[in-house]
C-alpha positions in Angstrom: -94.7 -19.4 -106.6 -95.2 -15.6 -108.6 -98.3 -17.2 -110.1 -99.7 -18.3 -107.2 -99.4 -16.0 -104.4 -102.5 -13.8 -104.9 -104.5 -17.3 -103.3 -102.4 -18.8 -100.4 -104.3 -18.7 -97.5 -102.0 -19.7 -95.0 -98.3 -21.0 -95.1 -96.0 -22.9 -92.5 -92.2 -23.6 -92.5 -91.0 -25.2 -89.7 -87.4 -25.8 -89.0 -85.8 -27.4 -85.8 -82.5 -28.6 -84.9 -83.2 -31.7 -83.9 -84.8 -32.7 -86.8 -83.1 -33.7 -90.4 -85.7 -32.0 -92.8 -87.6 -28.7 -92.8 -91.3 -28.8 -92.8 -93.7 -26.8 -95.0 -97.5 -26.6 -95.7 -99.2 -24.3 -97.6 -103.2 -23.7 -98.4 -104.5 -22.4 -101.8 -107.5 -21.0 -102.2 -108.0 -21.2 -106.0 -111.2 -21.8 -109.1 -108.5 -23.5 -111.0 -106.3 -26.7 -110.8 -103.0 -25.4 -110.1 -101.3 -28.1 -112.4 -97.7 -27.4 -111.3 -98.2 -28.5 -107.6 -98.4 -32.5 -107.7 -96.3 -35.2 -105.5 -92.6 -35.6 -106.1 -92.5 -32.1 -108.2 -89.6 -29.6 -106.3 -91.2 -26.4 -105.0 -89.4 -23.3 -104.1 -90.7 -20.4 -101.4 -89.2 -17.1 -101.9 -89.3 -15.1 -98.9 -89.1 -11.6 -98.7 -87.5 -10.3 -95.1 -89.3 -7.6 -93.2 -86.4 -6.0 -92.0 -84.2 -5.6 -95.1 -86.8 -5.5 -98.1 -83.7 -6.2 -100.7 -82.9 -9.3 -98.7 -84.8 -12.6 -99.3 -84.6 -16.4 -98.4 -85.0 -18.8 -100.6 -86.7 -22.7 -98.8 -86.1 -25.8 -101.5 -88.2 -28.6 -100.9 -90.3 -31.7 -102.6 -94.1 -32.0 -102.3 -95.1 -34.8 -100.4 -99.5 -34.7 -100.1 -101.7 -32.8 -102.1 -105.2 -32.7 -100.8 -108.1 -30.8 -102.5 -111.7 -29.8 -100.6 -114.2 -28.8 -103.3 -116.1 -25.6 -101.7 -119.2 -23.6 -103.1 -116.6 -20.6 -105.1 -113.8 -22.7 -105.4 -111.2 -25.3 -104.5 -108.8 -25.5 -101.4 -105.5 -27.2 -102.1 -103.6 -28.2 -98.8 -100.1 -29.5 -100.0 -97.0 -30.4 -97.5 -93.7 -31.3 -98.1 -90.0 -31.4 -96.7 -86.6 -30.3 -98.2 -83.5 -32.6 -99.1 -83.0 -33.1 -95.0 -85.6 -35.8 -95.5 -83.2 -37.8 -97.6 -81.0 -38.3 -94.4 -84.2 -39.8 -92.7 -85.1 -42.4 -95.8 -81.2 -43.9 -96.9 -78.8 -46.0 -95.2 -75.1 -45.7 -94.8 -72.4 -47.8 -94.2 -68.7 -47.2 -93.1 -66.7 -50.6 -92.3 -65.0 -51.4 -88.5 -61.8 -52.9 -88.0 -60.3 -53.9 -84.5 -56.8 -54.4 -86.4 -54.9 -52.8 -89.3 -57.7 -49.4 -89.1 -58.0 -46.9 -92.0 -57.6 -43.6 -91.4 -60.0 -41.2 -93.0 -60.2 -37.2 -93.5 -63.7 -36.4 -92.3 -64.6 -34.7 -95.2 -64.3 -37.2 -97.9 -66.7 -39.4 -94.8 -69.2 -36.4 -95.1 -69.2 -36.2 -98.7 -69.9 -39.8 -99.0 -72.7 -39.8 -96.7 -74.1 -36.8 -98.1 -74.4 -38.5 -101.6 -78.1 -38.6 -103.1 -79.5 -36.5 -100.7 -79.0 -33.2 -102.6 -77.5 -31.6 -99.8 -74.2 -29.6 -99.9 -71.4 -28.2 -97.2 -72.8 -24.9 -96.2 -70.9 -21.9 -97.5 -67.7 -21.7 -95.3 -67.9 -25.1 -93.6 -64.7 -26.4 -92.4 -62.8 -28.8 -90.8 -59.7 -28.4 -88.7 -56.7 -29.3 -91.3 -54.5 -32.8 -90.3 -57.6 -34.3 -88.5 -58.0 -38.2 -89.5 -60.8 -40.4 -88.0 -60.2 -44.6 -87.6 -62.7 -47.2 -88.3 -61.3 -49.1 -85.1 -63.0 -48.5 -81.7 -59.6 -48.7 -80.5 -58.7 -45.5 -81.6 -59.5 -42.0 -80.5 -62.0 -40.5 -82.9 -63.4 -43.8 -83.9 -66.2 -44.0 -86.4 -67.7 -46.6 -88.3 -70.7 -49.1 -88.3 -74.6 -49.9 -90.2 -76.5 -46.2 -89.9 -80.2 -46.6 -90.9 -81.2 -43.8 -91.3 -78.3 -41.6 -92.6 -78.8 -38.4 -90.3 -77.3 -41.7 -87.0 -74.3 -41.2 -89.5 -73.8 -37.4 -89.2 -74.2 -37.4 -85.5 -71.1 -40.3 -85.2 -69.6 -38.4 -87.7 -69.4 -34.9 -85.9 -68.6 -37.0 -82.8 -66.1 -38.5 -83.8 -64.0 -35.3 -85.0 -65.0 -33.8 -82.0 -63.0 -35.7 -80.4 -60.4 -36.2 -82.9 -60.0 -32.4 -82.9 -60.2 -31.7 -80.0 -62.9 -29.4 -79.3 -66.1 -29.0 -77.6 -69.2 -31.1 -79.2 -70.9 -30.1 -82.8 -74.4 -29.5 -84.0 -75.1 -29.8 -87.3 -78.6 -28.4 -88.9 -79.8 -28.1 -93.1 -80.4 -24.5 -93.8 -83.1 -23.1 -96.3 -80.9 -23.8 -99.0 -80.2 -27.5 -98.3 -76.5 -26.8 -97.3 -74.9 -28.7 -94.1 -73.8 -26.3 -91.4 -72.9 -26.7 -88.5 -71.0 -25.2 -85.2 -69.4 -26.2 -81.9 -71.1 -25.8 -78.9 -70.1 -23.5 -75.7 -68.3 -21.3 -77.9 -69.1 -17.6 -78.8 -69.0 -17.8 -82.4 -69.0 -13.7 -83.2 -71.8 -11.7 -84.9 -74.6 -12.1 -82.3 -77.6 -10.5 -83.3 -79.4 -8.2 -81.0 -82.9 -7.9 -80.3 -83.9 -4.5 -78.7 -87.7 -3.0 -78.1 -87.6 -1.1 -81.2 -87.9 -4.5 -82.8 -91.0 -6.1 -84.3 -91.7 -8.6 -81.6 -94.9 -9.6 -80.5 -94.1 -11.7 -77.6 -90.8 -12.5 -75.4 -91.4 -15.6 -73.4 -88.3 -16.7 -71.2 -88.3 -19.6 -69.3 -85.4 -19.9 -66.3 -84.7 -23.4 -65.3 -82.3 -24.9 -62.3 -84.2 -28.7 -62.0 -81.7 -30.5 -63.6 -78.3 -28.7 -62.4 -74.9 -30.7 -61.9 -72.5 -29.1 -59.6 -70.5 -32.6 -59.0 -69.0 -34.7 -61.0 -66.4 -37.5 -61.9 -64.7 -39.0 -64.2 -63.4 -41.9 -65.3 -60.4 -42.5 -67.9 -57.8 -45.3 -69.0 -58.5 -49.2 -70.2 -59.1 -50.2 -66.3 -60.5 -46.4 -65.1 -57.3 -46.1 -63.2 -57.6 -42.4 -64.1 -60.2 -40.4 -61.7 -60.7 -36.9 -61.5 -63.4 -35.0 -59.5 -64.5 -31.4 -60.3 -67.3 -29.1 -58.4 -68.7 -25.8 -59.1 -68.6 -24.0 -55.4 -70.9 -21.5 -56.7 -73.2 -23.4 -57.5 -73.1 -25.7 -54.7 -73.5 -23.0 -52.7 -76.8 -21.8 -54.2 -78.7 -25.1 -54.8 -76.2 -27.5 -53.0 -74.6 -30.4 -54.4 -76.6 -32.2 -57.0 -74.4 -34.8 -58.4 -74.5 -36.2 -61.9 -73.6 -39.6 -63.4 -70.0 -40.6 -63.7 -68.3 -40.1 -66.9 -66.5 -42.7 -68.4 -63.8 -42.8 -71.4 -61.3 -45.3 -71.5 -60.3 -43.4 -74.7 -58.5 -41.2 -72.6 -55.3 -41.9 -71.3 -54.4 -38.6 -70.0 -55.8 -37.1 -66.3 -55.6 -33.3 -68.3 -57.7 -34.9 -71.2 -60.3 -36.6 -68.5 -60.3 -33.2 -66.6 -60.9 -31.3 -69.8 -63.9 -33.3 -70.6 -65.5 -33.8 -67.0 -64.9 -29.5 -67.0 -66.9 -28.9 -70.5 -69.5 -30.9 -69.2 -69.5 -28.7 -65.6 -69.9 -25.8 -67.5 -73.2 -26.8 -69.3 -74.9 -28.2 -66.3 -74.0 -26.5 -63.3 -76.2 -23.7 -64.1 -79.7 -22.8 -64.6 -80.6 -23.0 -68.5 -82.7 -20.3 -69.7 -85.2 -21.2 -72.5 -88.4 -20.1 -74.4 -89.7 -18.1 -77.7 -89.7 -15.3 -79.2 -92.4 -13.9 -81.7 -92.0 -11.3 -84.8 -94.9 -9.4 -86.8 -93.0 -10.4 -90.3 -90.2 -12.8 -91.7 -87.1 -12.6 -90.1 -84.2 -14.4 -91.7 -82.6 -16.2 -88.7 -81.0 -20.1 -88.8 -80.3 -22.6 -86.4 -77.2 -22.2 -84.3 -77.4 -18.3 -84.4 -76.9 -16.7 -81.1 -79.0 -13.4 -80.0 -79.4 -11.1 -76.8 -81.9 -9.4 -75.8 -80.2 -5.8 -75.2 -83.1 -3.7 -73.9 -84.5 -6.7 -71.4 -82.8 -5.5 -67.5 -83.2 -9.6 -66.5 -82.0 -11.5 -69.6 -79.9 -9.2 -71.4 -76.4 -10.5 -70.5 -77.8 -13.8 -71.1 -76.4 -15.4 -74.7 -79.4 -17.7 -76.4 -79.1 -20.1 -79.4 -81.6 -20.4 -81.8 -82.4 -23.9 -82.2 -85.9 -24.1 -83.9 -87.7 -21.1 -86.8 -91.3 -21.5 -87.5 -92.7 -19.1 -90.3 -96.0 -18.4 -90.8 -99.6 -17.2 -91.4 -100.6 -14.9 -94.7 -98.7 -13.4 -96.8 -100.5 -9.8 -95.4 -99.6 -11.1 -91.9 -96.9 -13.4 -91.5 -95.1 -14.4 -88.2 -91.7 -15.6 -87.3 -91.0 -17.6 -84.1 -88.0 -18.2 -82.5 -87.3 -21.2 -80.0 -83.9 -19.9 -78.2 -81.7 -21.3 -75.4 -78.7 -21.8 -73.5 -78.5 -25.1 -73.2 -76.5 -25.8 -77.0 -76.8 -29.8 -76.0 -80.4 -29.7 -75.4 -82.8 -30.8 -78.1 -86.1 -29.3 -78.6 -89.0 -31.1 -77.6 -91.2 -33.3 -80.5 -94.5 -33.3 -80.5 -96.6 -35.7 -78.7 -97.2 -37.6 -82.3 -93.5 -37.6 -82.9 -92.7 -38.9 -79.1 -95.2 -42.3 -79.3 -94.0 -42.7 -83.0 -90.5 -42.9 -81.9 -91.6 -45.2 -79.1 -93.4 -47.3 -81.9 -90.4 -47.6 -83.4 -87.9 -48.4 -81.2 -90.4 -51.3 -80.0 -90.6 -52.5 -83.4 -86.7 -52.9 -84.2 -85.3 -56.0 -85.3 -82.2 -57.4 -84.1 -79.3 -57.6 -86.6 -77.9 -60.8 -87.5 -74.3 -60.9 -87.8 -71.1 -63.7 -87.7 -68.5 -63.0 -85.5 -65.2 -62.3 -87.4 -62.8 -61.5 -84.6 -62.7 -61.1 -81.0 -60.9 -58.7 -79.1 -59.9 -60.5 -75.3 -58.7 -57.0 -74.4 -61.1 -54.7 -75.0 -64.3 -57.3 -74.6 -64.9 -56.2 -78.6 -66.0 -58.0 -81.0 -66.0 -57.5 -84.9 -68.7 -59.0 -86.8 -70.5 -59.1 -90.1 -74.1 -58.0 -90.8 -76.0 -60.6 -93.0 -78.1 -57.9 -94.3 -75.6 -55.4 -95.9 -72.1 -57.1 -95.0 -71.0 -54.3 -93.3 -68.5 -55.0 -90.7 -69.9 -53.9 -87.3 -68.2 -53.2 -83.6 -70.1 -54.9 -81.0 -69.5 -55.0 -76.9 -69.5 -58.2 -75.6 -72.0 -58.9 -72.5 
């Protein structure tokens, strides 16, 4: 971009949790045809941060639209694109079921497999905990398998899935700048947290506090008949708003009541109180990524209040550029699509056509049945109704 950055006019890179790829559009304002920006051509933005001048970030990405207004003293060239994240949005992916005889799997050589083609690698330091096996059977605990159109369904089972198998609280996973896969469990402090104080370049601190949708109440249900029941308040929180009860979970996965009451208390602790959520604005680039977790040190009302990062937008001129920050408590949450993006995904959900399939094997049981896609072959897991 050395050539060209003497004519952009505007730039924006978008990046949110929620969504596979990272966004970017950029505006040239040039006499010339700048030859080197066309469809399909890789593209690289190297961005220098305001904080640390030696430090830079580096966004990877493929064009996708070139548009070109002819104007009196020149041309304007509007060009967009995404980075390899889009790749999980545009292939399929396919891992086999089994309700007997199930192959166990390190999740690792899974995510390696679904990350092929994409261009996407494990994010420096990315681990998983060692001796952890998932099982293409729904019988077992840390079952994955199934169709996945598009790919990114397959990360989410995926991460699910050893979750579970591991142990531990749910994981997020995100693409960074570089196209590496990172990711992090929720509902954890994770170390490092950056502090923001009122020495720092911010333009605007918007916090948002929010207690509508608090659960102080709720049960659970474990075992192959839900013989196992646990029930688990937050007085506090009761006492404050009263008791607002949730729905009933349900796992009959479980087999233990101190596995049900482990689960039924993670999900207490994200609900029970108020989520805090909103943005925050920088004169400059700042080199923050999804999952980071920040405090605001020098604010009397939020500053013992730990937020998440889970959506960077970069932008404006390269004389004035501005980084914003959507933060919040609420690790589980997902940040809000546009209105474009919301009827789109109602579009498509409309518009989806039902898989045809022979039954292979039924499970009396369970009420599961194993069947065969006629479109790929991939043996699916289906619930009987």
């Amino acid at each position: 971009m050395s050539n060209t950055e003497q004519v952009i006019s505007y730039f924006r890179i978008e990046d949110r949790i929620n969504d596979p790829c990272t966004s970017f559009a950029i505006k040239l304002n040039t006499p010339v045809d700048p030859e080197e920006f066309e469809t399909g051509v890789d593209i690289s933005f190297q961005m220098t941060d305001t904080e640390n001048p030696n430090d830079f970030e580096i966004h990877q990405g493929k064009i996708g639209i070139v548009g070109r207004n002819q104007v009196v003293d020149g041309k304007v060239y509007d060009i967009t694109g995404r980075n390899a994240g889009n790749y999980l949005s545009r292939q399929n992916f396919i891992w086999n079921c089994t309700l007997t005889n199930p192959t166990l799997t390190a999740p690792l050589t899974i995510l390696n497999l679904i990350l092929q083609n994409t261009g996407i690698s494990i994010g420096l330091g990315q681990t998983f905990k060692s001796g952890i096996k998932l099982s293409n059977s729904p019988n077992d605990k840390g079952f994955f398998g199934g169709e996945f159109n598009p790919k990114w369904k397959a990360l989410d089972m995926l991460f699910d899935a050893y979750s579970e198998a591991a142990g531990i609280k749910k994981c997020r996973w995100f693409i960074d700048s570089g196209n590496n896969l990172k990711w992090f469990e929720i509902g954890t402090n994770r170390g490092n947290i950056r502090t923001i104080s009122n020495a720092d370049d911010s333009i605007s601190i918007d916090i948002k506090k929010d207690a509508t949708n608090i659960v102080n109440y709720l049960e659970g249900y474990g075992g192959t008949d839900s013989t196992i029941k646990v029930i688990l308040t937050d007085s506090e929180s009761i006492k404050t708003y009263g008791r607002l009860e949730g729905d009933n979970i349900v796992d009959s996965s479980i087999t233990t009541e101190a596995a049900l009451r482990t689960k039924v208390q993670d999900e207490l602790n994200i609900k029970s109180k108020p989520i805090y959520s909103g943005t925050i604005k920088f004169a400059g680039i700042f080199d923050y990524e999804n999952g980071e977790q920040i405090q605001l040190i020098d604010d009397a009302k939020y500053k013992e209040v730990i937020f998440t990062v889970t959506g960077i937008i970069k932008e404006g001129t390269s004389a004035n550029p501005v980084t914003t920050l959507t933060v919040t408590t609420d690790e589980s949450a997902i940040v809000p699509t546009n209105l474009a993006e919301n009827i789109q995904a109602m579009i498509d959900k409309s518009a989806q056509n039902s898989t045809v399939a022979t039954v292979v094997q039924v499970d009396k049981l369970t009420n599961q049945v194993l069947a065969k896609s006629h479109s790929s072959g991939c043996l699916v897991v289906l619930n009987r109704v």
